[in-house]
Structures are given as C-alpha cells and as structure tokens.
C-alpha positions in Angstrom: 0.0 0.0 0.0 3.0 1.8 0.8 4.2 2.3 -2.7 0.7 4.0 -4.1 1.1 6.8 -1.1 4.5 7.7 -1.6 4.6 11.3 -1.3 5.1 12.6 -4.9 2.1 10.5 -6.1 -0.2 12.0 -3.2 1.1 15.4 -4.6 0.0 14.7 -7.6 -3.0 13.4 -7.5 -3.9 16.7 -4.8 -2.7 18.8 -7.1 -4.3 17.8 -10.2 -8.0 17.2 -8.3 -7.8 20.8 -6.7 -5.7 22.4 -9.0 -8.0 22.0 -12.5 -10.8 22.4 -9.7 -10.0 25.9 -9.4 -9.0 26.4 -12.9 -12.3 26.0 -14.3 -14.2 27.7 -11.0 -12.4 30.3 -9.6 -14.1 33.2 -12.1 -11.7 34.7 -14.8 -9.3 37.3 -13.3 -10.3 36.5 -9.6 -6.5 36.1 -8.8 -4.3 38.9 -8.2 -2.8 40.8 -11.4 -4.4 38.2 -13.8 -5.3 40.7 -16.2 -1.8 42.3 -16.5 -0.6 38.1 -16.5 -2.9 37.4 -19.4 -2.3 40.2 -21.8 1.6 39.2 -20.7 1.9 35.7 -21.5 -0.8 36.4 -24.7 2.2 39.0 -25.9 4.5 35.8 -25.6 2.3 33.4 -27.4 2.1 35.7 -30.2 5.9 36.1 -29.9 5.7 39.7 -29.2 8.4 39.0 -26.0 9.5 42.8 -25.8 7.3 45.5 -24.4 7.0 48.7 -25.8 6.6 52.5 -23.9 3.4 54.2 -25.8 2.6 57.5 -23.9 4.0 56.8 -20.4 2.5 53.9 -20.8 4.2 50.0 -21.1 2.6 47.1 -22.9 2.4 45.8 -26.3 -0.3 46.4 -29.7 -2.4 43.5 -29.1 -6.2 42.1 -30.3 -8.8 45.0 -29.0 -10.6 42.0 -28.3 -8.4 41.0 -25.3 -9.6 44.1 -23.2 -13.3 44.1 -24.2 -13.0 40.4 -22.9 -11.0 41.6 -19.7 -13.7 44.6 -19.2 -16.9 42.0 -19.8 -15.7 39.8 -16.7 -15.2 42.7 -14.4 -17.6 45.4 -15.3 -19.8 47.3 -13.0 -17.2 47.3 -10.3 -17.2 43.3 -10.1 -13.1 43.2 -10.4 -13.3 41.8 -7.3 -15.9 39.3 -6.9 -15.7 38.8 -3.3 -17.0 41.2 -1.6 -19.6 42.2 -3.6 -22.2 40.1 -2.0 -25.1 40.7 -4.5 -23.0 39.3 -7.3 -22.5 36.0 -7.9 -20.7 34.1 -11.0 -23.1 32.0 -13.3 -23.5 30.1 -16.3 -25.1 33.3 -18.3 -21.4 35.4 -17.5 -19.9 32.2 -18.8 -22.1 32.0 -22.3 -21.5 36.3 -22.3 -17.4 35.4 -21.9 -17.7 32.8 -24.7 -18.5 35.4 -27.6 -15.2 37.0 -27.2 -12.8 36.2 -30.4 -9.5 37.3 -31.4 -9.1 39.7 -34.1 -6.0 40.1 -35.4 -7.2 43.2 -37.6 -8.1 45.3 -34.9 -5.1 46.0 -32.7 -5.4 47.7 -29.6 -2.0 49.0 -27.5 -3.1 47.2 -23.8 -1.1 48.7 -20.8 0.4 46.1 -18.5 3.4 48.0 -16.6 4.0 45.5 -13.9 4.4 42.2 -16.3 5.7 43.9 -19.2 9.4 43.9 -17.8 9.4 39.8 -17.0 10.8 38.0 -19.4 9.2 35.4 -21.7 10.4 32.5 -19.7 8.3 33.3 -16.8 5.5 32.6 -19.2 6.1 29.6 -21.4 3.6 27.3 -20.2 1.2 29.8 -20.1 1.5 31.0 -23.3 2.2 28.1 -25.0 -1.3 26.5 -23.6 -2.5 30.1 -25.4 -0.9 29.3 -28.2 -1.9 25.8 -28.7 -4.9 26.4 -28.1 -5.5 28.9 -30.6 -4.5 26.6 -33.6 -8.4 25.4 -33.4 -10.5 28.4 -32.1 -10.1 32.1 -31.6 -12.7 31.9 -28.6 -10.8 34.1 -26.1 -12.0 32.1 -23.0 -10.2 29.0 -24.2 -7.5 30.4 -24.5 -7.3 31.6 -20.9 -8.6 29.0 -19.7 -5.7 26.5 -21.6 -3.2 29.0 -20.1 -4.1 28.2 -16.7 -4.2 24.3 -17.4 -0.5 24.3 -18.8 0.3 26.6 -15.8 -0.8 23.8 -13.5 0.5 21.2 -15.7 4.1 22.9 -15.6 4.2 23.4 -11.9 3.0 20.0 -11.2 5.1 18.5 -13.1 7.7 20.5 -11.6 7.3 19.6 -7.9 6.3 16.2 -8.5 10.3 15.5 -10.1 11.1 17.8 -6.6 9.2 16.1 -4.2 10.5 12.7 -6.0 14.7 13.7 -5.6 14.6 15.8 -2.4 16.5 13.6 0.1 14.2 14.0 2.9 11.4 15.9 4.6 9.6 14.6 1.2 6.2 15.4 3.1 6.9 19.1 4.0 7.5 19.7 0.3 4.2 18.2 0.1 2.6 20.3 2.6 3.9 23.9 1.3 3.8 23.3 -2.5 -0.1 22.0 -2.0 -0.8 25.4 0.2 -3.7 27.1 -1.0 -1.5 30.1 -2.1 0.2 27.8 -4.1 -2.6 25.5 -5.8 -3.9 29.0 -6.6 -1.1 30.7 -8.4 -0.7 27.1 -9.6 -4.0 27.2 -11.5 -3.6 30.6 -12.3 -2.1 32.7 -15.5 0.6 34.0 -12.6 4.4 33.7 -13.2 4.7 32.9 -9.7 3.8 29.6 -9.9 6.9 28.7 -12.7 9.2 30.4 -9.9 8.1 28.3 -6.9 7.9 25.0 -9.6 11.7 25.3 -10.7 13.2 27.0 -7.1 12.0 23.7 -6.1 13.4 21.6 -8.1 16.9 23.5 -7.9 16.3 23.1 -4.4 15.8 19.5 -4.2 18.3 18.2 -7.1 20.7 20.1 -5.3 20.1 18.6 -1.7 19.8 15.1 -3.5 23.5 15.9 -5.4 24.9 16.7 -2.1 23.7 13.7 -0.2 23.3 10.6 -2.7 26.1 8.0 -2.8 27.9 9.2 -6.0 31.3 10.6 -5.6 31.3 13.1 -7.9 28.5 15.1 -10.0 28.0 14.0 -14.2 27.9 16.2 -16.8 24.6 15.7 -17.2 23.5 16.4 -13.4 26.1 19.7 -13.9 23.9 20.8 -17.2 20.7 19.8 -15.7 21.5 22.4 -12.5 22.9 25.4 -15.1 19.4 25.2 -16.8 17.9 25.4 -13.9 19.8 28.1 -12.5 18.7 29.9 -16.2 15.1 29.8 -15.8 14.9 30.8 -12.0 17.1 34.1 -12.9 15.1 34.6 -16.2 11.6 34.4 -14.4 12.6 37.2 -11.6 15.8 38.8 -11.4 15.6 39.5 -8.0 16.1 36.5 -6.7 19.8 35.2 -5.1 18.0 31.9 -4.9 21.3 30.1 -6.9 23.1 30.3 -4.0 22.0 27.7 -2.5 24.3 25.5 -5.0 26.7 25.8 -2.4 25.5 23.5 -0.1 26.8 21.1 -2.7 30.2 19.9 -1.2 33.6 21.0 -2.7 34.4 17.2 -3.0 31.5 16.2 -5.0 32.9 18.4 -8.4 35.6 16.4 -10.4 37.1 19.2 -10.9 37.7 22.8 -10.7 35.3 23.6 -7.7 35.5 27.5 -8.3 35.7 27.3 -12.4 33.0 24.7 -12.7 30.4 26.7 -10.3 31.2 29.2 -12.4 29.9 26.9 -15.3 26.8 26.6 -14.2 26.0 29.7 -13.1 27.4 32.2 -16.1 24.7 31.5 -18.5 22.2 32.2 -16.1 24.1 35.7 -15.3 24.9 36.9 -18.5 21.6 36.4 -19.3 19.7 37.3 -17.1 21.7 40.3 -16.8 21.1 41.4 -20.1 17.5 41.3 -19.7 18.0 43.1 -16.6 19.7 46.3 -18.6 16.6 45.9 -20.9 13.8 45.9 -18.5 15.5 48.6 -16.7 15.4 50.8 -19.7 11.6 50.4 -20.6 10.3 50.2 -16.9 8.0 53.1 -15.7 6.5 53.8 -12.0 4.8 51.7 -10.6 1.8 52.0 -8.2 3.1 55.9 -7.6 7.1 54.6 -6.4 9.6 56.6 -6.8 13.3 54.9 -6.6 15.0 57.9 -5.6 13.5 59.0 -3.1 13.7 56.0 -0.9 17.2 55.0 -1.9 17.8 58.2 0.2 15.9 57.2 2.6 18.2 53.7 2.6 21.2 55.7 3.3 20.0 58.6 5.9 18.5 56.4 8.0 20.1 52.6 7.7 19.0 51.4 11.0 15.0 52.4 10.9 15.3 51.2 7.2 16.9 48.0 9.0 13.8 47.8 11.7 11.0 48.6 9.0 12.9 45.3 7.1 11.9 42.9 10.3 8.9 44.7 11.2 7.5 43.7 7.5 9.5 40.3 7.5 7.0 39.2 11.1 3.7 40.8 9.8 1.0 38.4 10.6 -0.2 39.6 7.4 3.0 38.1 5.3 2.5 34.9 7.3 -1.4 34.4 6.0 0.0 35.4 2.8 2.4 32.4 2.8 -0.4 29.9 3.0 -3.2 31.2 1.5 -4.9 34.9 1.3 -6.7 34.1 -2.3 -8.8 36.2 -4.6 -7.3 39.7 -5.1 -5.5 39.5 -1.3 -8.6 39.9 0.3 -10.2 36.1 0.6 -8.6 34.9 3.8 -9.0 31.4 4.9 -10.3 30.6 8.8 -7.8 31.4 11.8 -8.4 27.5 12.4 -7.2 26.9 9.3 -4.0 28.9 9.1 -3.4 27.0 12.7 -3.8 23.6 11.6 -1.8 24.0 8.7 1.1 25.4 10.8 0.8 22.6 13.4 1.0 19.8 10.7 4.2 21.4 8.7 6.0 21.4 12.2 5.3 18.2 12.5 6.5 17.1 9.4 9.5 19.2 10.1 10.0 17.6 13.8 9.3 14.4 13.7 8.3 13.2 10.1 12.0 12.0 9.2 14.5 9.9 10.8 17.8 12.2 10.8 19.9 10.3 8.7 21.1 13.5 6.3 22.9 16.0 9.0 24.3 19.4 7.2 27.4 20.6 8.4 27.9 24.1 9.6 29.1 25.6 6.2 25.8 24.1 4.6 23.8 25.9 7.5 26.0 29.0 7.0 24.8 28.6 3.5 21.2 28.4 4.2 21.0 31.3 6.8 23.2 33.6 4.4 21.4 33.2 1.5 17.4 33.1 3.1 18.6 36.5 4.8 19.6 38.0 1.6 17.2 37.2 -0.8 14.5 38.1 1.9 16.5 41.9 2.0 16.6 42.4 -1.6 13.3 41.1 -2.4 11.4 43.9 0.5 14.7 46.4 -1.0 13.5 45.9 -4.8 9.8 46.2 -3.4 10.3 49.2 -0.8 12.1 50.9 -4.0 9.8 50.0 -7.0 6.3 49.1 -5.5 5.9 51.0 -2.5 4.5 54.7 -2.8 6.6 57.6 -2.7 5.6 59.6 0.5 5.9 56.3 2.5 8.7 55.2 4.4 6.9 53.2 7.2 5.5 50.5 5.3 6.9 47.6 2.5 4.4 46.6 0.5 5.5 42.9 0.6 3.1 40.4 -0.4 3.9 37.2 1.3 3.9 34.7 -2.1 7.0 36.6 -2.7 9.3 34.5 0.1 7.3 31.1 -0.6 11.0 29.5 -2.3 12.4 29.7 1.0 10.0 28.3 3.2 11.8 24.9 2.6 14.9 25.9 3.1 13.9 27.7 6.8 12.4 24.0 7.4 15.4 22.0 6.2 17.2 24.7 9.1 14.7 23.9 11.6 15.2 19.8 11.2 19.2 20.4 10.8 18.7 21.0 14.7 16.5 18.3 15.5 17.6 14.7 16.9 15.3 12.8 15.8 15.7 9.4 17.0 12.4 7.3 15.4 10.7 7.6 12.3 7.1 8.3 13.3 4.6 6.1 11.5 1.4 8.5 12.2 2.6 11.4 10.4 1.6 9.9 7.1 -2.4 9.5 8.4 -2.1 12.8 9.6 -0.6 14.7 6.3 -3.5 12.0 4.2 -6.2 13.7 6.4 -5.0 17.0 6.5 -4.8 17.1 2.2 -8.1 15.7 2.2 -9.9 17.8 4.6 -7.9 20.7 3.0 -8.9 20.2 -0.5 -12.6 20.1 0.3 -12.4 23.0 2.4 -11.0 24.7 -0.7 -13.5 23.5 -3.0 -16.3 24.7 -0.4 -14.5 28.3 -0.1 -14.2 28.7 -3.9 -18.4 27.7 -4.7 -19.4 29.9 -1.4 -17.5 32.6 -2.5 -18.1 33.2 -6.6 -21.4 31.2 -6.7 
C-alpha cells in the first residue's frame, strides 16, 4: 500500500483534483494581477516577448478583443468578486465570456506595466497553452482557460520530479507546495507559480547531489543544475536563490570547484543580466514609487530602514500570505485553518524523518546567508519600485513573494532536531490534512463566486 502513497504520487494526484478544480471555478481574473498576466503571457504566445513605452505607458499592440473580454468579466465594479455580495458568478457570464474572439485586424495598445518587464520564460507554459490552443479556435476564454491548465500542468510536473529527488522531509515539500496560495497561483495565469515549480526543483536536485552516494557530479546532473539556475534568474531577477548551490560539497565536483560553479551559473548571469539592462530601460513607475526617493531614505536612516525590514518580515499579514490569502489579497481562509496547517508542517519538520542526512555548519552558513539576503533584496526591490513615494513606514511585501524559502527555513529547523524514530502517524495525519484541505478549498471557492 505503501508504494501508491508515496509522497510525490499523493502530490499529484492533490494537485491535479484541486488544481483543474479551481482552474475552471475560480471566475476569470479572480487572482491577483491576472489581467496584466494574461495580456503578458498572450504577448509571448504571439511572440511579441519585448514590451513597448506608448505614452508613459508599457505594454504591447495587441487584439482589442483581449480588453473588451478583460472589461466584460469585471464590469460594473465586479473586479473583485468577493465582496460584492449581490453578485454571484453563473453560467449566463460564462455564455457572455464565450462570444469573445481574437481579431487580429483590430489592434489595440493594452497597458500592462507590472508584467511587461518579465521575461518570456516566466510565461512559457502559459502562453504556450494560449498558443496551442489557438490553432483550433479564436474563442478568447479557451484560450485563458488552456493558459491556466499548462500553468498547473508545468508546476505540477515541476514539484512532483522535486518532491520525488529531495532527500528528505519529502512530506513538508508536500505540505507547502499544496498550500492554498500555491494551488492557486498554480491554476492561475501567474508567473509565480513557474518560480516556486523550478526554485523547487533546484532546491531539491541540489540537496539530493549533495547527499546521494555518487562521488562526484555528471555532466549531465552539472547541465541539468545550469538550466535550472537559467530559468529561475530569467523568471525574476531579483532573486539570489542560486546560492543555494553551495551547499553542494567541494568534493563532490571532479574538478575545478570554483571554475565549474562558475559553469553553471554564467549563463544564467549573462543572461539574465542582459534582460536586466533591458527591462531597466523600458520600466516606468509603478503603483506611484519613486526609486530615488527611498534609496535616500536607505542611506540617511540605515537602521529604521533595518527595523522597517523585520517589522515587515514578522507581519501576521506576510504569514497568512504564505499559506493562502486568495482572490485579489482579500479572501482569507479561517484562523483555524492557518493553525492547523502550521501545526502539521511542524510536524513534518519535527518528527516526520529519521535524521539520517545531518548538514554541516558551512551548509547551514549557507542556508542562513542566502534566506537573509534574498529576503532583504526582495522587500529592497519592493520598498524601491512598489511602495508609494511619501511612505517610508511601510513595505508593500506580499507574502507569495518568500514562498522558495520556506523549505529551506524547514530543512534549518530539522538540521537541529535529533530525531531518534521515524514516526509512523505522520503519514495519516498529512493523508487527512490534504483531504480535509482540499474540500475545504473547493467549499470556499463555490461559497465565495457562486
């Protein structure tokens, strides 16, 4: 029985059930910055991959179509669903959405500031589900809709081949990849979803390279990691998360330790770097920022900048992000909820495996050094770019930002923890947890939008 509830296969199956669940219920544009996501990874399918500045604005020419479609599922104010308790989502909006087409003679230029500086590869599986999908029909709600399955497929996919290498705590990679926040961006047009799929696979094929058997890395694991390394610093830039190949140890590389790191990771800079120059020279302001201004800010008053950093970091808020706050951030699960799901990781993390992996202190070192500095420059880059420009007491961090590290802070927690037997129960407990979790989903959805 065993071997049909390992913990990849119960990922999968989860994910699939709830994730093509909410694909098809959760109302078009009901997740945060779908809009913006879907005229993105359209621009993509249509291999438009640069964004151009038309009066102040950032975007690309695309089908008028695409916004008359955006504007019919959230007219009369009903951008947010939730919370607008008279409205509910029907079969009628659904037969209204389906008369939306693509016209490729009437080209309209659609503003998307916010998206228009990722890169393509942040949106390949969702616009290549577009894409495919429009070789047999023009019917714009197909094509989101296909975008959001090849999302899901993607990430699944993705975590599955993680949850599969990692060399323990296999079932607290189950736990936080099949969050709510996660399923949802999952089976969503968002480009978070590719991030959190390949930083966790990076993640585990580097924890598995540093603990299997083999003396030394192949070529093909060494290709396999700079590939990886390419997409996670194409999707976003900001993140540091490649550091975290140096928990590999010295004596696993054949050769040249410091030449062949550099190996894998000099694609991933130069490019990504170049994109970087590029996105830097079309990007405009954002939600009213201004760069300057706070960069001063940075340097007057280091330490309050320092405080404002931890004060954002251990927001209650940022911690209900992390599991679940769906909708447009404003569809928050029960208190209960966000409890129980806390209680079961920590178990996982406590007494799920027995400790036969142990990292040494230069792999903690590693761990602490790079969580702490992604976490700075990720509330830096949004304090800088996001955040208004009269406001120096706030970040406006949104907590699905710091989801890639959650696993790494629990492989730091069990690095601590003697764990002398393997507890038999925890499996039940994760089985029953997933289950009760993906109902309660499904409920929350159909109360919510219908």
């Amino acid at each position: 029985m065993d071997k049909y509830l390992k913990s990849e296969k119960v990922f999968l199956i989860f994910s699939i059930l709830t994730g093509l669940f909410m694909v098809f219920f959760v109302p078009p544009f009901q997740s945060q910055d779908e809009p913006n996501h879907f005229k993105r990874a359209y621009s993509v399918a249509v291999f438009k991959n640069f964004s151009v500045q038309n009066d102040s604005k950032l975007g690309n020419f695309l089908p008028c179509a695409i916004q008359d479609f955006i504007n019919s599922a959230s007219d009369s104010g009903k951008e947010v669903i939730y919370g607008h308790s008279s409205y509910r989502y029907s079969l009628n909006e659904v037969k209204k959405l389906f008369k939306y087409k693509i016209n490729k003679n009437e080209q309209c230029f659609l503003n998307y500031p916010n998206m228009a500086i990722y890169s393509p590869f942040a949106y390949l599986p969702q616009s290549l589900g577009i894409f495919a999908m429009s070789l047999f029909s023009a019917k714009i709600l197909l094509l989101f809709l296909t975008g959001r399955v090849f999302n899901l497929i993607l990430y699944t996919i993705l975590c599955f081949y993680a949850i599969k290498s990692t060399p323990f705590l296999k079932w607290a990679f189950v736990i936080v990849l099949s969050s709510p926040m996660c399923i949802a961006l999952a089976a969503s047009l968002s480009a978070d979803a590719v991030l959190i799929g390949f930083c966790s696979i990076f993640l585990a094929k580097v924890l598995q390279y540093s603990f299997n058997e083999q003396p030394y890395l192949s070529k093909k694991q060494l290709l396999l990691l700079s590939v990886l390394a390419l997409m996670i610093a194409m999707i976003k830039q900001s993140f540091f998360f490649l550091l975290f190949i140096f928990l590999i140890p010295v004596s696993k590389f054949k050769k040249n330790y410091i030449f062949t790191i550099a190996l894998i990771l000099i694609p991933a800079v130069i490019f990504s770097g170049m994109w970087s120059l590029y996105a830097s020279s079309i990007m405009v302001s954002l939600n009213n920022s201004d760069a300057a201004s706070h960069i001063i800010y940075i340097i007057h008053h280091p330490l309050n900048y320092l405080v404002l950093q931890i004060k954002t970091l251990f927001n209650l808020e940022v911690l209900y992000q992390l599991i679940g706050v769906l909708g447009w951030k404003n569809l928050y699960l029960s208190n209960f909820y966000y409890s129980i799901f806390l209680i079961v990781l920590f178990c996982n993390i406590f007494c799920c495996t027995k400790n036969k992996i142990k990292f040494d202190k230069t792999q903690k070192l590693v761990i602490c050094f790079s969580v702490i500095l992604n976490i700075l420059v990720i509330q830096t880059l949004t304090f800088l770019y996001w955040t208004y420009k009269t406001n120096f007491s706030y970040i406006e961090l949104q907590g699905r930002y710091l989801l890639p590290f959650v696993l790494p802070v629990c492989f730091l927690i069990n690095s601590y923890i003697n764990t002398t037997k393997e507890n038999h129960y925890i499996k039940t407990v994760n089985l029953l947890f997933l289950c009760v979790s993906g109902i309660y989903l499904i409920f929350t959805v159909l109360r919510v939008y219908y």
